[in-house]
C-alpha positions in Angstrom: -45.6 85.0 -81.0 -42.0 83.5 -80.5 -39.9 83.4 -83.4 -38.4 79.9 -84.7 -36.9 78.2 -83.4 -37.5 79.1 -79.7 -35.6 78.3 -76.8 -37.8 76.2 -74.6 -37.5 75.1 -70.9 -39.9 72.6 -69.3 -39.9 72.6 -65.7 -41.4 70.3 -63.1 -41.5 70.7 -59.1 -37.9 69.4 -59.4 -37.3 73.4 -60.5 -38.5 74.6 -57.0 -39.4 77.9 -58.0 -39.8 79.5 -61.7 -39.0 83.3 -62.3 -40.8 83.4 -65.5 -40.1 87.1 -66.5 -36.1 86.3 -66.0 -36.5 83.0 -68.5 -38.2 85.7 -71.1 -36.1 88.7 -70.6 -32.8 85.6 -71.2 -34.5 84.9 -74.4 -36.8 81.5 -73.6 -39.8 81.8 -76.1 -42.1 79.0 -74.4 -42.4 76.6 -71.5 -43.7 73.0 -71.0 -45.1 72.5 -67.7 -45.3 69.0 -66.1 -48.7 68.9 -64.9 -48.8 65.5 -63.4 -46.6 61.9 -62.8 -49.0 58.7 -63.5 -52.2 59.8 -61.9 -51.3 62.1 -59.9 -50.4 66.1 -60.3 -47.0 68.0 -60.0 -47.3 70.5 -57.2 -46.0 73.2 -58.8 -48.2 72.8 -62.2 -50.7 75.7 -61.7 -48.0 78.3 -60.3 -45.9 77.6 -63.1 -48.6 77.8 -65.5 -49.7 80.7 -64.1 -46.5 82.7 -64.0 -45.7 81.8 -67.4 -48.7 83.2 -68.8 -48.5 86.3 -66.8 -45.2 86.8 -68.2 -47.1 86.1 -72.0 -44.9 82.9 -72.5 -46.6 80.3 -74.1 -47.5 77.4 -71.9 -47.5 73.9 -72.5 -47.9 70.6 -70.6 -46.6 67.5 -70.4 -47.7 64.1 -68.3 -45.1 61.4 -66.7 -46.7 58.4 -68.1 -46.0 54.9 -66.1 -49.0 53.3 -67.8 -46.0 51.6 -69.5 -44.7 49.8 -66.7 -44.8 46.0 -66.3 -46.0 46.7 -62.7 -48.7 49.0 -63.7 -50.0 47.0 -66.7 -48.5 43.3 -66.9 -50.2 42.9 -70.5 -51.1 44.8 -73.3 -55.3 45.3 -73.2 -54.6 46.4 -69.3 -51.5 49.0 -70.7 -54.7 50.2 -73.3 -57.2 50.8 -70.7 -54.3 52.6 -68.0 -53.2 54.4 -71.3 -57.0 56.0 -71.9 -57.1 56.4 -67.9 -53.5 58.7 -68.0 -54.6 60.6 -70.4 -58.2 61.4 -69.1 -56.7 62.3 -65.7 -53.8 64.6 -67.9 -57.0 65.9 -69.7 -58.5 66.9 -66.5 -55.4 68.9 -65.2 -55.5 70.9 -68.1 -58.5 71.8 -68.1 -57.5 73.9 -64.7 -54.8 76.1 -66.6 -55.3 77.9 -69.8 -52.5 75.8 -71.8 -52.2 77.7 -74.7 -49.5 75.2 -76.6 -48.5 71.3 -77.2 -49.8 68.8 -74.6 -47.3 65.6 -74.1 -46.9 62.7 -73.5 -43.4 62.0 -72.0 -42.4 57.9 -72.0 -39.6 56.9 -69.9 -38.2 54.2 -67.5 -37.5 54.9 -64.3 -34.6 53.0 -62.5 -36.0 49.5 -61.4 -39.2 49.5 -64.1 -39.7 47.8 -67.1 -41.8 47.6 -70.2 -43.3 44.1 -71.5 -44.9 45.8 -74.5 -43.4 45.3 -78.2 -42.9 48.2 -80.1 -46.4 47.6 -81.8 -48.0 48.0 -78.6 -46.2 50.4 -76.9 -46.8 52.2 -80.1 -50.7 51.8 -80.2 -51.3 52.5 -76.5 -49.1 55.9 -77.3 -51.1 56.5 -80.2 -54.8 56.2 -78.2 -53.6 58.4 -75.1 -52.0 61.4 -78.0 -55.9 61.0 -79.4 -57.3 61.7 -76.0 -55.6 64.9 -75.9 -56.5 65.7 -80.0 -60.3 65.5 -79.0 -59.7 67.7 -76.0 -58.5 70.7 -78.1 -54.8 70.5 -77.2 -52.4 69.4 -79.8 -50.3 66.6 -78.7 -46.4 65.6 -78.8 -44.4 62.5 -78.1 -41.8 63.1 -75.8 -39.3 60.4 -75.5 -35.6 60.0 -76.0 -34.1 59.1 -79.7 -32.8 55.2 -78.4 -36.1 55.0 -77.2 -37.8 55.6 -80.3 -36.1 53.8 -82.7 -35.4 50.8 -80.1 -38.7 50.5 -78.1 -41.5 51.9 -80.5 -42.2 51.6 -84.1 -41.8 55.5 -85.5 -43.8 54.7 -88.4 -46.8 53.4 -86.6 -47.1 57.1 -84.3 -49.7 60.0 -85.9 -47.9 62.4 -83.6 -45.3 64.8 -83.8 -42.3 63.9 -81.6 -40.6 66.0 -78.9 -37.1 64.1 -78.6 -34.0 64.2 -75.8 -31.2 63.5 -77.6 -28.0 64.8 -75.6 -24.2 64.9 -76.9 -22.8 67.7 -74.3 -22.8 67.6 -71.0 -24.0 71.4 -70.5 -25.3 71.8 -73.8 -26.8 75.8 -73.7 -28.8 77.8 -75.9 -25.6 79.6 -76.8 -23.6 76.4 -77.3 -25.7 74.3 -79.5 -27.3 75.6 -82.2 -31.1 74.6 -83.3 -29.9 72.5 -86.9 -26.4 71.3 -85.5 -27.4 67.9 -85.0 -24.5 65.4 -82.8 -23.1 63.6 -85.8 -23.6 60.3 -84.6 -25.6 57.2 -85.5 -28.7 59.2 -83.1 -28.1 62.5 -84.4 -28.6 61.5 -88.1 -31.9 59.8 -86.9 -32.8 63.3 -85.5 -31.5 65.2 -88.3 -33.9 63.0 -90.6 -36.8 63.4 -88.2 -36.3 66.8 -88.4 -36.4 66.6 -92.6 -39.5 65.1 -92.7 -41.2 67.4 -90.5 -41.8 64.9 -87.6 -39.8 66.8 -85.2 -41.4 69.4 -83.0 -38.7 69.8 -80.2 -35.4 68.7 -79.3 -34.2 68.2 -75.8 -30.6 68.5 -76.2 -29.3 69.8 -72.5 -30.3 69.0 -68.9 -27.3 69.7 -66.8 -27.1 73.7 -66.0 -28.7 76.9 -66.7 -31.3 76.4 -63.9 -30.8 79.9 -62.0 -29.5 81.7 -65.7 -33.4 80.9 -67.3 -35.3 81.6 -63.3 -35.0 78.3 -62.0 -34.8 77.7 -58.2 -32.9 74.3 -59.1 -29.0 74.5 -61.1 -30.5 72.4 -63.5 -33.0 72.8 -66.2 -34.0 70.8 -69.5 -33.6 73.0 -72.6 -35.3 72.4 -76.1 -35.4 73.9 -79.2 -38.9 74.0 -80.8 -39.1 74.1 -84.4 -42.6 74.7 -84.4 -45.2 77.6 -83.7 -45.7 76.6 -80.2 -48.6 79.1 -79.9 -51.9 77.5 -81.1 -54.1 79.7 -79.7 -54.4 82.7 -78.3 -54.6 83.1 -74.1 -58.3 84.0 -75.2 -59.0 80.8 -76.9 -57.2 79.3 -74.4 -59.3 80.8 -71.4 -62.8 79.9 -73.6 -61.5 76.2 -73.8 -61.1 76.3 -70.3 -64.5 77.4 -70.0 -65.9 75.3 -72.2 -64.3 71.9 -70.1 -65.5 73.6 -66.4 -69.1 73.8 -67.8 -68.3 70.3 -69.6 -67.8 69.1 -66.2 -70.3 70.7 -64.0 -72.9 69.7 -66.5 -71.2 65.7 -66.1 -71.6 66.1 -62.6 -74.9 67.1 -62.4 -76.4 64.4 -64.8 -74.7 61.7 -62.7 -76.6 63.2 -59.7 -80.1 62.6 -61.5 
């Protein structure tokens, strides 16, 4: 069990390769995982996973939503139905790794996108995917950054906790920021009062450096600090849910075949 806080990475192909006994022996306590972008999966999902949990890190996951997008859904009931569809496809990757922590959704824009949904919306479609991953046995997170919260989503409409990028250093490290300093600006004290009321889960607070330092293949890696037990089961429990959703589907499969 990792002590909190824990120093957190989450990696994505964009890592390359993941040592995952260097990131524990430097001190990281957990690791999200991107398992997919949209509907499809992240290459390196399952060898990530996997190396993580042989090195007894806990493992979570997290999926790049574009359900969002104006060109994906151009209104809000098509943005509810892509929403559901996101996170039944997320659902379904997880069920091929024994993800022993937080499942998240991660909202973002991408250079050239935008989003036509109020804050309402935005904030209702969030709310039905984070259920879809509740009723699959893996506790869900928010991720998004701290502008995008307050500005593009209504914070007291979300059930969730949140897992939040807020950044005020350029190479921010583990070493360099501590867990409760929070950047004392307008976004920090937004953070800090997250934080407060027990909303806050993680904070993203550095991207630029520390890639090869924490077993990264890339310079760069995205460091957290998680406020939270991130271990919600044990790699047991884990492997039995796992189970439990290959027989869930095998037995789906074969019904639709009568």
């Amino acid at each position: 069990m990792s002590s909190i806080p824990a120093k957190v990475l989450d990696i994505s192909r964009y890592q390359i390769s993941f040592d995952a006994d260097k990131a524990k022996r430097q001190g990281i306590g957990g690791v999200m995982v991107r398992a997919g972008y949209g509907l499809g999966p992240d290459s390196c999902f399952h060898d990530f996973a996997a190396a993580a949990k042989k090195a007894g890190l806990p493992v979570g996951s997290y999926l790049f939503a574009t359900w969002h997008y104006a060109s994906v859904s151009p209104d809000f009931e098509t943005a509810k139905a892509n929403a559901k569809q996101q996170a039944d496809y997320f659902v379904s990757l997880l069920k091929q790794a024994p993800i022993n922590s937080f499942a998240a959704l991660d909202l973002e824009l991408e250079q050239g996108q935008a989003c036509n949904l109020s804050p309402s919306q935005l904030s209702t479609c969030a709310n039905l995917f984070l259920d879809v991953l509740k009723r699959s046995g893996h506790p869900p997170l928010l991720y998004c950054s701290i502008a995008w919260l307050y500005e593009k989503m209504d914070a007291a409409q979300l059930k969730y906790p949140f897992w939040i990028a807020c950044y005020h250093m350029i190479d921010a490290d583990f070493s360099s920021q501590p867990p409760e300093q929070f950047p004392a600006t307008r976004y920090g004290e937004m953070l800090q009062q997250l934080y407060q009321n027990k909303r806050l889960a993680m904070w993203q607070f550095g991207s630029v450096g520390g890639g090869t330092a924490y077993g990264c293949g890339s310079a760069n890696v995205d460091k957290n600090w998680a406020y939270v037990p991130l271990v919600k089961y044990s790699f047991l429990q884990a492997l039995c849910l796992l189970i439990r959703n290959l027989l869930s589907s095998v037995m789906s499969s074969s019904t639709s075949d009568v």
